[in-house]
N, C-alpha and C positions, 0 to 999 in steps of 0.2 A: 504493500500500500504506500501511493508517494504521501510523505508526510507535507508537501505543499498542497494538500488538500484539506489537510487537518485546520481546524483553526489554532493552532499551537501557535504561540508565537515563537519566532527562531529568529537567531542573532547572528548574524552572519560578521566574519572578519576578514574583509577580503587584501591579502596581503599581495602588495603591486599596485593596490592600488589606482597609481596616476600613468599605469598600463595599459596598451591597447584592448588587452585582453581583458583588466584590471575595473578598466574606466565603464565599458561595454557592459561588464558584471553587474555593477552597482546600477547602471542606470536601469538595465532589466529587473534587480533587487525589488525597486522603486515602482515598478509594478504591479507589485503582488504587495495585497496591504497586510499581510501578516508578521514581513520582515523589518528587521532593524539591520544597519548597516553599522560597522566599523570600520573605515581605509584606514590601510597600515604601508606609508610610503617615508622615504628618506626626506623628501619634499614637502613642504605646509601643502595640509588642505582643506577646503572646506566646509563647513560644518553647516548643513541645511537641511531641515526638515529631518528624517529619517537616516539622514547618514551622519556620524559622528568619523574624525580623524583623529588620528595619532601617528605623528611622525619620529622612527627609530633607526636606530642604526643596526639593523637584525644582525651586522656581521659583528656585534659589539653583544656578546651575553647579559653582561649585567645591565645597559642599558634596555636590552631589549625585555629581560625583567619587569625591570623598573616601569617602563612607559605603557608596558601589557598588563600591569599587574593590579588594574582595578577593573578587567572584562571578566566577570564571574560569572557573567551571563550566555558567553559565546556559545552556542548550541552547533556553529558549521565555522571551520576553517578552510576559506577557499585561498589556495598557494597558489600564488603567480609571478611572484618574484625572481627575479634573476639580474646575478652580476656578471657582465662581460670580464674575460681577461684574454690575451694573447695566443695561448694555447689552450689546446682540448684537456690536457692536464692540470694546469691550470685554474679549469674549471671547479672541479670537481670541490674542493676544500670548502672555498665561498660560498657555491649554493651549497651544500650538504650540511653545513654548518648553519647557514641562514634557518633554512628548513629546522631542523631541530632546535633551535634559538625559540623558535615560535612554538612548535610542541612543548617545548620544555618551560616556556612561561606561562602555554593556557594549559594544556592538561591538569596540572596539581590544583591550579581554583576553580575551571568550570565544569562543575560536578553535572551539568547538563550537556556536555561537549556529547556529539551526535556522528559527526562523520570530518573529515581530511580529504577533502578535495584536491588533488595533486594537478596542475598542468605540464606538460610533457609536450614531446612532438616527435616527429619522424627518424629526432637521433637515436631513437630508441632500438632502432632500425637498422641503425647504420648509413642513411638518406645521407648526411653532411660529407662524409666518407671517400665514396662516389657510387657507382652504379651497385643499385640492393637490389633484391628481391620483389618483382610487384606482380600482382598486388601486395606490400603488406600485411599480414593479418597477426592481431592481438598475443597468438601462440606461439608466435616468431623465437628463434633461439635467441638469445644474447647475443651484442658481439665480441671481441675484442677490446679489453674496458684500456681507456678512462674514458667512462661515460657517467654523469652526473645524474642527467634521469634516468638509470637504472637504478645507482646508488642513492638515490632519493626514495624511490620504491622500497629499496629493500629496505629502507629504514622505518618505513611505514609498517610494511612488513612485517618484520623484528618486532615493531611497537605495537602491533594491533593485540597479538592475541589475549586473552583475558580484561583485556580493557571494553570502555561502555562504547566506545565509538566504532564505525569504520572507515575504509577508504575506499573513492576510489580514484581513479588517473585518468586525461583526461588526453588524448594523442591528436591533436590538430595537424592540419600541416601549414601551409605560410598565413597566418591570420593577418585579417585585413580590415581597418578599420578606422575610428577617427583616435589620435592623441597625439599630441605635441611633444617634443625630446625623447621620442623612443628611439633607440638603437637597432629596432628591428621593425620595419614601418615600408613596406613594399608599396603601398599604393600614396601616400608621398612621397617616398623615391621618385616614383613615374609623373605623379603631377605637379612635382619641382620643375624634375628634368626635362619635362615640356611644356612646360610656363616659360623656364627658360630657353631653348630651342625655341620659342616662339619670339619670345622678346629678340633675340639674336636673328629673326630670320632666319634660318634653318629650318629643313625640314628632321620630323622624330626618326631616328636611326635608333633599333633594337643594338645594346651594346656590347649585348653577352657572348659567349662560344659558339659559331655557326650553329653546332650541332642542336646548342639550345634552343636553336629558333625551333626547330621542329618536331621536340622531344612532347612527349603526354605527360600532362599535369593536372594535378588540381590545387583548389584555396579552400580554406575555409573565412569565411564571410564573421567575424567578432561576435555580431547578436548573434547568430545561430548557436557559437559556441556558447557564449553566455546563455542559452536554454536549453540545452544538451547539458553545459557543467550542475544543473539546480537540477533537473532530471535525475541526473545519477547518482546527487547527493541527498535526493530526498526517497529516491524509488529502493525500497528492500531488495528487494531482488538483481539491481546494481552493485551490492555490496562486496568491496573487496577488489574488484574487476577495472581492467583497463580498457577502454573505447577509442577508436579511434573513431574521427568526427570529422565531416569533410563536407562542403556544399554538396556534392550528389553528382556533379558533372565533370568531365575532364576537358583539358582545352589545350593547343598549341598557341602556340606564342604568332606565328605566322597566321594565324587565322583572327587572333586578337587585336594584335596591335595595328595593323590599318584602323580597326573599326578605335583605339584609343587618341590615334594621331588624329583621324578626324572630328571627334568629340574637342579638343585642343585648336581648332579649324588650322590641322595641319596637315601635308604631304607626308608620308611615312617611306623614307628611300630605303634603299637596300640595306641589310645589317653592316654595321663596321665593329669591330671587337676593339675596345679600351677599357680602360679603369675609370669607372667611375670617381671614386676615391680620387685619382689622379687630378685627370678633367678637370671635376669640378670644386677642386681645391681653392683655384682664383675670383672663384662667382661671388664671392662674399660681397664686394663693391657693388656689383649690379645688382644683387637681390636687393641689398638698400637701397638704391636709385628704383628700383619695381616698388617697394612697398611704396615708397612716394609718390611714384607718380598714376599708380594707380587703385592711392587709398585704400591700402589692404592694411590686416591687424598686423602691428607692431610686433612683429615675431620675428627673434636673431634669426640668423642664418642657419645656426649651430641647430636651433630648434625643429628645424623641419628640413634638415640631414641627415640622412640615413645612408652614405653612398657604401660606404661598404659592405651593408647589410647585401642594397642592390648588387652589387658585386657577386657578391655570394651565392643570389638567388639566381641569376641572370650565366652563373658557370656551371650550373648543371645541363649538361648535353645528354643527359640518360634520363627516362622513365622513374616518374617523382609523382606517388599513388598509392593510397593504401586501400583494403579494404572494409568499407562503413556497413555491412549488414547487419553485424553483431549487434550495435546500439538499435537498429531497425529492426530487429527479430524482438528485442526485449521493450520495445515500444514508442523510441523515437524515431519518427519518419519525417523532420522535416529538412527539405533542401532550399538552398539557394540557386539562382541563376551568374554563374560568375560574370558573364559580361555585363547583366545589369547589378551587379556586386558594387563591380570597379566603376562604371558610370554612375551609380548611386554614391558612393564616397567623391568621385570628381565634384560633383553638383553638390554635395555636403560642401566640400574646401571651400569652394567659388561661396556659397550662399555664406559661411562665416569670413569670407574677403581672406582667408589663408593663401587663395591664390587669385589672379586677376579671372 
């Protein structure tokens, strides 16, 4: 029985907060009048109606105590946090540490704590790597570690049994959505890069690995995820279990992006392979001359740069897909349209003046 039918009230602490995935959470939260909300970001945030903040340093233990340590109430921990570093190794320390920062400050007071929401995604796979397995599915083996969301699992894992809560994980693949200073933000990437290209006259050139342009893909769409992750966290019969979650459709890149150049009222020429990163390291001066002259919100540069994210996304030449049945056998069926995904966040930017 999903207990988001119950009229219980439940306390949700969505940690990430001022995350695409994070942000998306809360505002679906805000829809169902039974929840209370907590963000849990490094960032100040807002305090309105239903949502309550608190800003910590989760990679700092005793802080992250201290600032956690009057939610007795919390009934769901939704994890969405993460800290970039340099390498894949790297990784692992920061988040695995963050994550347990936050179990280890709510578990002992909220004697009502219900379930451990985990976000995850395709590294789970081996996806970042280069060419896995696809479809992916949920029973997949491990790979070759240092991988953080495996080791973030397992510590759920370890931590579940005999306890009142459960978990479960939550496996997107490139989510897509509205937030500002994300480091991982694909459909800003794209409606930078051709605001820009636009301002500059040029036409949009796909910038990634030839092979990329013609490889099978999919996204997942942020509100989708955000009602898939409240699904799993409140449905019984989700408990414990990892899903993978994806808009429903697959799409190349080559059949895409004409249709994004010209939403941008632009010509889409042949691909040329560069570094984003590179490239568009000197843009800083002109995006400041773009927000002036065409009265857009007061947003750095820094803020709504992602290139190396796009980098990333934009170098896979191989088959990037998992398979979404499992969550649809057990009762979520809803999809997205990814080309009007991406054209619905375009027309989001533009309407908050993020871009001309």
């Amino acid at each position: 029985m999903s207990l988001e039918k119950n009229n219980e009230r439940q306390t949700a602490l969505v940690v990430g907060a001022n995350g695409v995935i994070g942000r998306n959470l809360i505002d679906y939260l805000l829809t169902i009048p039974d929840w209370e909300i907590v963000g849990v970001s490094r960032r100040e945030g807002v305090h309105a109606g239903r949502v309550r903040h608190v800003s910590a340093d989760l990679l700092d233990e005793a802080d992250t105590r201290e600032k956690l340590s009057g939610l007795t109430d919390i009934t769901h921990i939704f994890y969405a946090a993460y800290q970039d570093r340099p390498t894949w190794a790297e990784l692992v320390q920061p988040n695995l540490a963050m994550l347990a920062n936050v179990v280890n400050a709510i578990e002992p007071i909220a004697p009502g704590l219900k379930h451990i929401s985990l976000m995850q995604g395709y590294k789970v796979y081996g996806a970042h790597l280069g060419p896995f397995k696809t479809p992916a599915r949920e029973t997949d083996a491990h790979h070759m570690p240092p991988e953080f969301n495996i080791d973030q699992q397992q510590f759920l894992e370890r931590r579940q049994p005999g306890s009142s809560w459960t978990w479960s994980a939550l496996r997107p693949s490139v989510v897509c959505g509205f937030a500002l200073g994300n480091p991982m933000n694909l459909a800003m990437v794209i409606a930078i890069y051709a605001s820009i290209s636009k301002e500059l006259g040029i036409p949009l050139r796909f910038p990634g690995k030839p092979g990329a342009y013609r490889s099978l893909l999919e996204m997942t769409d942020a509100g989708l995820l955000a009602r898939a992750t409240v699904w799993a966290a409140t449905e019984e019969k989700c408990a414990n279990q990892a899903f993978n979650i994806a808009n429903g459709d697959l799409f190349r890149w080559d059949e895409l992006w004409p249709k994004i150049a010209a939403f941008f009222g632009l010509d889409a020429a042949p691909p040329l392979q560069m570094s984003l990163e590179t490239v568009m390291a000197d843009k800083n001066p002109l995006w400041n001359e773009m927000v002036k002259k065409h009265g857009l919100a007061d947003n750095s540069y820094e803020d709504v740069s992602s290139w190396r994210f796009g980098d990333f996304v934009f170098s896979w030449d191989y088959d990037f897909f998992a398979d979404g049945t499992k969550a649809r056998r057990l009762g979520f069926r809803e999809f997205v349209d990814t080309e009007e995904m991406f054209m619905g966040i375009f027309q989001d930017l533009r309407d908050r003046r993020i871009i001309p």
